[in-house]
C-alpha positions as CSV (number, residue, x, y, z in Angstrom):
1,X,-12.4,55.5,-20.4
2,X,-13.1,53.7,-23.4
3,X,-15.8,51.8,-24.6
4,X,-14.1,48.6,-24.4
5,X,-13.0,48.9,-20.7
6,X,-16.4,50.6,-19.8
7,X,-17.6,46.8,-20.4
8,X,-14.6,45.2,-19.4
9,X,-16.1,46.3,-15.8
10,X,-19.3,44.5,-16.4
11,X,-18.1,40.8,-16.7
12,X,-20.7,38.6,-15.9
13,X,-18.9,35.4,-14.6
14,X,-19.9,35.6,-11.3
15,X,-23.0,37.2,-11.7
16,X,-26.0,35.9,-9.6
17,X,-28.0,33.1,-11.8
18,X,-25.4,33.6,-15.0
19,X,-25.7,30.5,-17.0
20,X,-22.5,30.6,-18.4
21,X,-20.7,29.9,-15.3
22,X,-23.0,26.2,-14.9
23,X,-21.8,25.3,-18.7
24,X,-18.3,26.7,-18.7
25,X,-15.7,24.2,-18.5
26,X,-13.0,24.4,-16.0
27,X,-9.5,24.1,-15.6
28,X,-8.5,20.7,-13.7
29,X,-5.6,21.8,-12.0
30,X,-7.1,22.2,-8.6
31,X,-9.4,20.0,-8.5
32,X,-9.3,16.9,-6.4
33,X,-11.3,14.3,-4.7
34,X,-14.0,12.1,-5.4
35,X,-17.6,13.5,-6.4
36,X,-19.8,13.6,-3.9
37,X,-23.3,12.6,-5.1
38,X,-26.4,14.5,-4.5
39,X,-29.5,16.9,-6.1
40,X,-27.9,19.9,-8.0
41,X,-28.9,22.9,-6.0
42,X,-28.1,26.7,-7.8
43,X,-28.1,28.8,-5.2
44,X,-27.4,31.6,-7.5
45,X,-31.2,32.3,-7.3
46,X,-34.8,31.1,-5.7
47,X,-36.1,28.1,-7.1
48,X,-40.0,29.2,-8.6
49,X,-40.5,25.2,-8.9
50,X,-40.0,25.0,-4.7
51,X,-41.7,28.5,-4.4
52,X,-44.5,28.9,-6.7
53,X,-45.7,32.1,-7.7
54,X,-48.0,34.3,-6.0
55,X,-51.7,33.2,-6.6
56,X,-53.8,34.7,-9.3
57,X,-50.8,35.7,-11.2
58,X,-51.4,34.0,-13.9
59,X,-54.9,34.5,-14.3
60,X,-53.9,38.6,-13.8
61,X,-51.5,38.0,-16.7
62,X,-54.5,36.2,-19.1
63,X,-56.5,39.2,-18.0
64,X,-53.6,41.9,-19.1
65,X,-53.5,39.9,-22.7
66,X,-57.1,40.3,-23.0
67,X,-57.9,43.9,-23.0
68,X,-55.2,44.0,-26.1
69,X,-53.9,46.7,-27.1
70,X,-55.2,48.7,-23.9
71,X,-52.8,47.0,-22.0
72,X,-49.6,46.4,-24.3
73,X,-49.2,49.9,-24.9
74,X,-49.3,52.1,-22.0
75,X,-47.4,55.1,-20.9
76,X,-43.8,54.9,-20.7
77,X,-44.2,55.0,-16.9
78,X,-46.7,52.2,-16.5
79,X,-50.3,51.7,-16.7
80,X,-52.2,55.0,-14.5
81,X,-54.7,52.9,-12.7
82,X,-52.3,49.8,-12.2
83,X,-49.8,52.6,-10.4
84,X,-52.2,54.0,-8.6
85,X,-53.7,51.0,-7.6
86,X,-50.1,49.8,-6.3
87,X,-49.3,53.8,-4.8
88,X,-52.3,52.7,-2.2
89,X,-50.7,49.7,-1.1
90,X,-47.4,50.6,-0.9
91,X,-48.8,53.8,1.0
92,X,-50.1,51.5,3.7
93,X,-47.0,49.4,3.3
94,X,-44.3,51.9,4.0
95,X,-46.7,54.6,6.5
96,X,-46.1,57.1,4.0
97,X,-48.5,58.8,1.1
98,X,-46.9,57.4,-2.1
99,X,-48.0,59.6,-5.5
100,X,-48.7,57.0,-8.1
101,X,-49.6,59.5,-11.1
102,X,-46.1,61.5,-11.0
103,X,-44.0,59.9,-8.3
104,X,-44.0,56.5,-9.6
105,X,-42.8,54.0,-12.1
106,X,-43.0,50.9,-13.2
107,X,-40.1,49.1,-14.7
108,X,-38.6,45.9,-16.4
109,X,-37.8,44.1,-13.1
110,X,-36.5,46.0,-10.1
111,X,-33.0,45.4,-11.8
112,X,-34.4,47.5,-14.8
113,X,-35.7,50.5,-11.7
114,X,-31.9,50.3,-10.3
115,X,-30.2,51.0,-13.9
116,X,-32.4,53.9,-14.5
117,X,-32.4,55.5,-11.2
118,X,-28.8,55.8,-11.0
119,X,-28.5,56.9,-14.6
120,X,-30.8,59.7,-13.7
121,X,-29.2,60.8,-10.8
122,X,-25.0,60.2,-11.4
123,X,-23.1,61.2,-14.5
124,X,-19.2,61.3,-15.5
125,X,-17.3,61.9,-12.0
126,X,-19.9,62.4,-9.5
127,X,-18.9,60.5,-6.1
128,X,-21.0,58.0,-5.3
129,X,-21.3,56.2,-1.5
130,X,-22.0,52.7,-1.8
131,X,-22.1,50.2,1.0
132,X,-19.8,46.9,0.9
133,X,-20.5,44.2,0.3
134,X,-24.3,45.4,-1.1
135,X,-25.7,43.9,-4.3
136,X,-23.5,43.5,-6.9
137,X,-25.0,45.8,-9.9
138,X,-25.2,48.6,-8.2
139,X,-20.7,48.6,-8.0
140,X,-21.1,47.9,-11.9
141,X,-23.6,50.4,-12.7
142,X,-21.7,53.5,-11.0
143,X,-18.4,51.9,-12.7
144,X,-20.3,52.2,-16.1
145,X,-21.6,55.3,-15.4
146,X,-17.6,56.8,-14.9
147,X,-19.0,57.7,-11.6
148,X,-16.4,57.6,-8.6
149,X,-17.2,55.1,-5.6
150,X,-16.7,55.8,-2.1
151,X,-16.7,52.6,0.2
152,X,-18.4,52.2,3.3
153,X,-18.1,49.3,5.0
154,X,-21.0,47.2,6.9
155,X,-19.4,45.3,9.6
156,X,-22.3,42.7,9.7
157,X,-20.5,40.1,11.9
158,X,-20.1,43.1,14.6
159,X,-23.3,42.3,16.6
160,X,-27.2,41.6,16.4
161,X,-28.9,44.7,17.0
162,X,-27.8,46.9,14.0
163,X,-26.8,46.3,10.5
164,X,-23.4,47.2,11.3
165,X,-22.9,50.0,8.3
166,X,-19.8,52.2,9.2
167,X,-22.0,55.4,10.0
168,X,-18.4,57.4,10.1
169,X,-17.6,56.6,7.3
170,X,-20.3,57.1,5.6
171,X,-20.6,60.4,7.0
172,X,-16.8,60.8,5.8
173,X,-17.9,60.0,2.3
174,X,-20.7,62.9,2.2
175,X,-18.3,65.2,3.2
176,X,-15.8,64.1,0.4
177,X,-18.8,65.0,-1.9
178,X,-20.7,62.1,-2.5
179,X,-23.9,63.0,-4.6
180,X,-25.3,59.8,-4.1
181,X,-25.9,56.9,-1.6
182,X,-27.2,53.8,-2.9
183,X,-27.7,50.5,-0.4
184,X,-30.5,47.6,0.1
185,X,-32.3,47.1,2.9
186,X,-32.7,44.6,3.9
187,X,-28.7,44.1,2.4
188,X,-28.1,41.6,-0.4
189,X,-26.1,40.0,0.3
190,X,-26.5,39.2,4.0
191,X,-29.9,39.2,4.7
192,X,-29.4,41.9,7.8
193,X,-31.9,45.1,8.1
194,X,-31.0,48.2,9.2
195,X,-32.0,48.8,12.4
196,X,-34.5,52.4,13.7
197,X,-31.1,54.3,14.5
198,X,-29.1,53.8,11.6
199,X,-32.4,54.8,9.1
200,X,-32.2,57.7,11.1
201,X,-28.8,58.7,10.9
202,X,-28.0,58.2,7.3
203,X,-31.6,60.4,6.9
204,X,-29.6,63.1,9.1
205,X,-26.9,63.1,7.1
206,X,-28.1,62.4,3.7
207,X,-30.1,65.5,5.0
208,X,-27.7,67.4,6.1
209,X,-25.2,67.2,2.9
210,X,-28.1,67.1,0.5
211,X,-27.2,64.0,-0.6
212,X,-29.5,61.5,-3.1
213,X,-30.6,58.5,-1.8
214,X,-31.4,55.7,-3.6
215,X,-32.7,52.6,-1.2
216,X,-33.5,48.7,-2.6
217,X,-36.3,47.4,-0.4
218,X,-36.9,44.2,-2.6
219,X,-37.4,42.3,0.7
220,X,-38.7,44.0,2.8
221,X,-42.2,42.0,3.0
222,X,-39.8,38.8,4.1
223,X,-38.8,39.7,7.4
224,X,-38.7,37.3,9.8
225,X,-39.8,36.6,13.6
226,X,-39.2,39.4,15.9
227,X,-37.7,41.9,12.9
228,X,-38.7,45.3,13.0
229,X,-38.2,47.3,9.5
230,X,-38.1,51.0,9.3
231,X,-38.6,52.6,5.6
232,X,-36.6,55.8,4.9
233,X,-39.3,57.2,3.3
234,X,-41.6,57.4,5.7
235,X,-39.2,59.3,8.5
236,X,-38.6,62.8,8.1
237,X,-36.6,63.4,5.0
238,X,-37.0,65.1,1.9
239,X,-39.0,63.2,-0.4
240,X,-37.7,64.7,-3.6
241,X,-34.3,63.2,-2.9
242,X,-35.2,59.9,-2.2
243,X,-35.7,57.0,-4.6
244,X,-37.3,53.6,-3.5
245,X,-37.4,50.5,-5.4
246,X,-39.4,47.5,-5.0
247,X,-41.4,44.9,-6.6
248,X,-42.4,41.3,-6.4
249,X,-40.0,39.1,-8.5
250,X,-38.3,37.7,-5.0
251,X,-40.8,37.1,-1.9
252,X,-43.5,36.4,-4.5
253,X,-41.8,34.7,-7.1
254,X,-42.9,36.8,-9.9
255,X,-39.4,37.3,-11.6
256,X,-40.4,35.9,-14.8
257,X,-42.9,38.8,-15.3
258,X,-39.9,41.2,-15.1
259,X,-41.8,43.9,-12.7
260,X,-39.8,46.6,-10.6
261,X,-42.1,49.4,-9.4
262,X,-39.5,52.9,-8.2
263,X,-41.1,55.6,-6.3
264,X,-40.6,59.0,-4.7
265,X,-38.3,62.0,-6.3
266,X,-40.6,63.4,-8.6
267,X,-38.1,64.9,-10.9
268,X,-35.9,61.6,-10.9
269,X,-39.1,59.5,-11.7
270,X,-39.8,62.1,-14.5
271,X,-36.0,61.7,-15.9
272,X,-36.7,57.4,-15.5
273,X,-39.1,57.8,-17.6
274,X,-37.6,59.8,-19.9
275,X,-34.5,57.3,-19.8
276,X,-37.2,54.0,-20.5
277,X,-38.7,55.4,-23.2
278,X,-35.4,55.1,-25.4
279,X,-34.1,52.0,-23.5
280,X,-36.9,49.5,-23.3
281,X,-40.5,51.3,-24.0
282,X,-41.9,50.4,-21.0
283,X,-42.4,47.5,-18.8
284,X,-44.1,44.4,-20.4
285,X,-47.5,45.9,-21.0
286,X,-49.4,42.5,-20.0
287,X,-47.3,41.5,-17.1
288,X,-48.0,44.9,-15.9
289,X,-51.6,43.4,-15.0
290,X,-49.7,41.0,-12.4
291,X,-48.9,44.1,-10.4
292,X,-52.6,44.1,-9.3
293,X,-51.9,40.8,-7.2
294,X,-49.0,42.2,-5.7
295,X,-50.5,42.9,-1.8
296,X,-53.5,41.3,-2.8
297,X,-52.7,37.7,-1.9
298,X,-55.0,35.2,-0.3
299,X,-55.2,35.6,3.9
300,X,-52.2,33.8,5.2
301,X,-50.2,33.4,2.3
302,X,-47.3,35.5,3.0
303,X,-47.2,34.6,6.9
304,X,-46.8,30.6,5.5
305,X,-44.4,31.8,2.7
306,X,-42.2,33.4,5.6
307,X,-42.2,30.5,8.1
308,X,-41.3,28.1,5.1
309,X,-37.8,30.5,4.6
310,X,-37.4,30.6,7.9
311,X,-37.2,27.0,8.6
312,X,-35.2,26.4,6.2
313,X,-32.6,29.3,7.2
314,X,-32.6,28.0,10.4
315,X,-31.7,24.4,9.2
316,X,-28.6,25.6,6.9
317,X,-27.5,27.9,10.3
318,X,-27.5,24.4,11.9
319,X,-25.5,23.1,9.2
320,X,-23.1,25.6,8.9
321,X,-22.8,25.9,12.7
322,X,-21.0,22.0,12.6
323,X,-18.2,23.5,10.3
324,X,-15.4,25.2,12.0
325,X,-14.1,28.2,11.2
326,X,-17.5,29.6,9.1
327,X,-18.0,33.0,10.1
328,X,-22.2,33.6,9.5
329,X,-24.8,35.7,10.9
330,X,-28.8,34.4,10.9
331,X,-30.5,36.6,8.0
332,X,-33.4,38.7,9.3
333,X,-34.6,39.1,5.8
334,X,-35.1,38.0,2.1
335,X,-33.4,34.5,1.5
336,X,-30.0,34.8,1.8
337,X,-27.2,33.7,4.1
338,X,-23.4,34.4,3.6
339,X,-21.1,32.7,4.9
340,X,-17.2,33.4,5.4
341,X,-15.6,30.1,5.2
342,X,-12.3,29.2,6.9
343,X,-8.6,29.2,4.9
344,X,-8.9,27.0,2.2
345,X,-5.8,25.6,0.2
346,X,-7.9,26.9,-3.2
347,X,-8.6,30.2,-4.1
348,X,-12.8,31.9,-3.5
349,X,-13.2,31.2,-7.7
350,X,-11.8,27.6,-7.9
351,X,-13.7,27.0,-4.5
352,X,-16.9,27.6,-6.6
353,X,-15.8,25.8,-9.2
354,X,-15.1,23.4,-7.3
355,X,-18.4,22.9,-5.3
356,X,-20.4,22.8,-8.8
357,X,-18.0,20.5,-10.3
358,X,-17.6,17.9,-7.6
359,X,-20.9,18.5,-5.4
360,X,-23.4,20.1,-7.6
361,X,-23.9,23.1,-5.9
362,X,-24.0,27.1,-7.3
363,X,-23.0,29.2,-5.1
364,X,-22.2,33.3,-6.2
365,X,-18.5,34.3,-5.2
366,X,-18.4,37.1,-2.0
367,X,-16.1,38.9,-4.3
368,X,-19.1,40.0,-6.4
369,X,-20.5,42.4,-3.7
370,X,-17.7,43.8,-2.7
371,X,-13.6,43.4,-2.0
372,X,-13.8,43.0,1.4
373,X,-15.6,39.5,1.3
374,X,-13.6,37.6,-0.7
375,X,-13.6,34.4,1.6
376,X,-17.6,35.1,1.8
377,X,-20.3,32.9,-1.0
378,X,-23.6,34.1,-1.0
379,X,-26.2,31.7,-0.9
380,X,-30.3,32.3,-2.0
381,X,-32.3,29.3,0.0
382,X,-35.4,29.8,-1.4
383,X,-35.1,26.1,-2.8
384,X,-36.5,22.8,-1.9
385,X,-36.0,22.9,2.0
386,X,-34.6,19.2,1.7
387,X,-32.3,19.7,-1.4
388,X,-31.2,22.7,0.0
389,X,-29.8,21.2,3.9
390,X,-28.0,18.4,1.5
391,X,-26.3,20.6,-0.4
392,X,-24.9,22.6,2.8
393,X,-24.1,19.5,3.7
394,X,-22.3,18.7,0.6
395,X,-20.6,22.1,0.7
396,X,-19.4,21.7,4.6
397,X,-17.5,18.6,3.4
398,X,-16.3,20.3,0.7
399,X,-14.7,23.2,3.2
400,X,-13.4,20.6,5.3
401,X,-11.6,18.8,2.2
402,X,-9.7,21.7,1.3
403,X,-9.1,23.6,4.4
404,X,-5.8,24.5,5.5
């Protein structure tokens, strides 16, 4: 593979939040119909105007630039007492003892934990299982790599009790030599968790095969009413083959401080670090500070942060619900929804195009998290609850317009 296609793989089009996409211009050839007026809403990520960051952030941050140099240059891994500090609140978090000296590192953003963790763990040709659709870097990154993916397919729409990941196939893919599994839970795209049996079973087989497992839980503080969440680290698996990522850029709209904590594997952690010392130092040495909020929020705070998501999910359910032929199941986690949308006379790109150009609304095309979904958008509805129902509304009509 060359150099040139190695980053042919990476476009960044679609990608979630890509400005490009919102300034590009577009061809006019499919376009049609009259504008229909309303806020611009980007769904392409939360809104940190309608969500505001986590209390004391800020003032953490202040604190971080303060102490100086103390603070700006700390190990490669992170700050000891800041990791430690976080190890015994993710330790209550997840039911398991988390080792924040050598099992734990803290990262630019959880994007920057997901590059490094999979560059530690897959090289040129390994097989690597990756659920679809699941977040869309995580496709790229084994692409990049030259690693070799092996679908498996989460049937989401299937039914309500389970996350509805293919557990044969995915069984099927460690027997075909996967070295790897890498998924979110809850899933990005779809907002589903996966349910007590299925942590169980891919802990049995991942078990069984020896097989890597590298697990996104950016959301898992945002579940919802009645949700049960069950963390793979905690059940009984081998800890040095498991790699957890988290942090609070999402539920605690902290993204600007760029803060992804991974934990677990010893010897992968150890290889991370070895990997972020060439590639970015270390994580912003005062933002790191902001990592002592994380957990630490005012009494109440995240229970009114969850009910506000959830009203608003259950208003763009309602929404969706009144256009025929949408395909969409209620997210039990995080902020997203994904819907399938009926046959449309346009292709899934123009169809975003279209929806920015005549309705101001940014959605992220299905076809970034996997081939199965190209009829899908992804939507993040951690916006202005009002702006946000318009522009479902705005994007309903839009269906409708164009529908075969």
């Amino acid at each position: 593979m060359t150099i040139r296609s190695k980053f042919s793989r990476l476009g960044t089009d679609h990608a979630p939040g890509q400005e490009v996409r919102q300034q590009a211009d577009d061809a006019e050839g499919s376009l049609r119909g009259d504008v229909i007026e309303g806020r611009p809403v980007d769904f392409s990520h939360g809104d940190v105007d309608a969500f505001a960051p986590a209390p004391g952030s800020f003032e953490a941050f202040s604190a971080g630039v303060a102490a100086g140099g103390r603070q700006a240059y700390t190990e490669y891994r992170g700050d000891l007492a800041t990791r430690e500090g976080v190890a015994g609140r993710l330790s209550a978090f997840t039911g398991t003892a988390i080792d924040g000296r050598d099992g734990m590192i803290i990262t630019p953003g959880t994007q920057g934990a997901l590059f490094l963790a999979v560059a530690s763990t897959v090289a040129r040709g390994d097989r690597v299982a990756i659920v679809q659709p699941d977040y869309f870097a995580n496709r790229k990154l084994v692409e990049f790599l030259e690693g070799a993916i092996l679908p498996v397919r989460l049937d989401y729409l299937a039914g309500r009790d389970r996350a509805g990941l293919d557990l044969d196939a995915l069984e099927s893919a460690f027997k075909a030599g996967a070295k790897v599994f890498l998924f979110s839970n809850p899933n990005n795209p779809v907002g589903v968790v996966y349910s007590a049996a299925e942590i169980g079973a891919i802990v049995r087989l991942a078990s069984h095969h020896g097989v890597t497992v590298i697990v996104d839980q950016l959301y898992s503080r945002l579940l919802y009413s009645g949700v049960r969440y069950t963390h793979l680290l905690a059940q009984d698996v081998d800890a040095e083959r498991v790699v957890t990522i988290m942090g609070p850029s999402k539920t605690e709209s902290l993204s600007g401080y760029r803060l992804g904590v991974a934990f677990g594997a010893r010897e992968i952690i150890s290889r991370m670090e070895k990997l972020q010392a060439i590639v970015s130092l270390r994580a912003g040495g005062y933002a790191q500070a902001v990592l002592r909020t994380w957990f630490n929020e005012p009494e109440g705070w995240l229970d009114q942060r969850i009910r506000a998501h959830e009203a608003i999910r259950d208003d763009l359910l309602t929404v969706f619900g009144t256009c025929a032929g949408v395909g969409i199941r209620p997210s039990e986690a995080g902020s997203y929804i994904f819907p399938s949308l009926p046959k449309l006379a346009v292709s899934g790109p123009e169809f975003v195009r279209i929806l920015r150009r005549q309705a101001g609304v940014i959605v992220t095309p299905g076809t970034e998290f996997g081939p199965f979904s190209q009829d899908c958008v992804r939507l993040n509805f951690s916006q202005d609850h009002g702006a946000a129902v318009a522009a479902c509304r705005r994007l309903t009509t839009l269906v409708d317009r164009y529908r075969v």
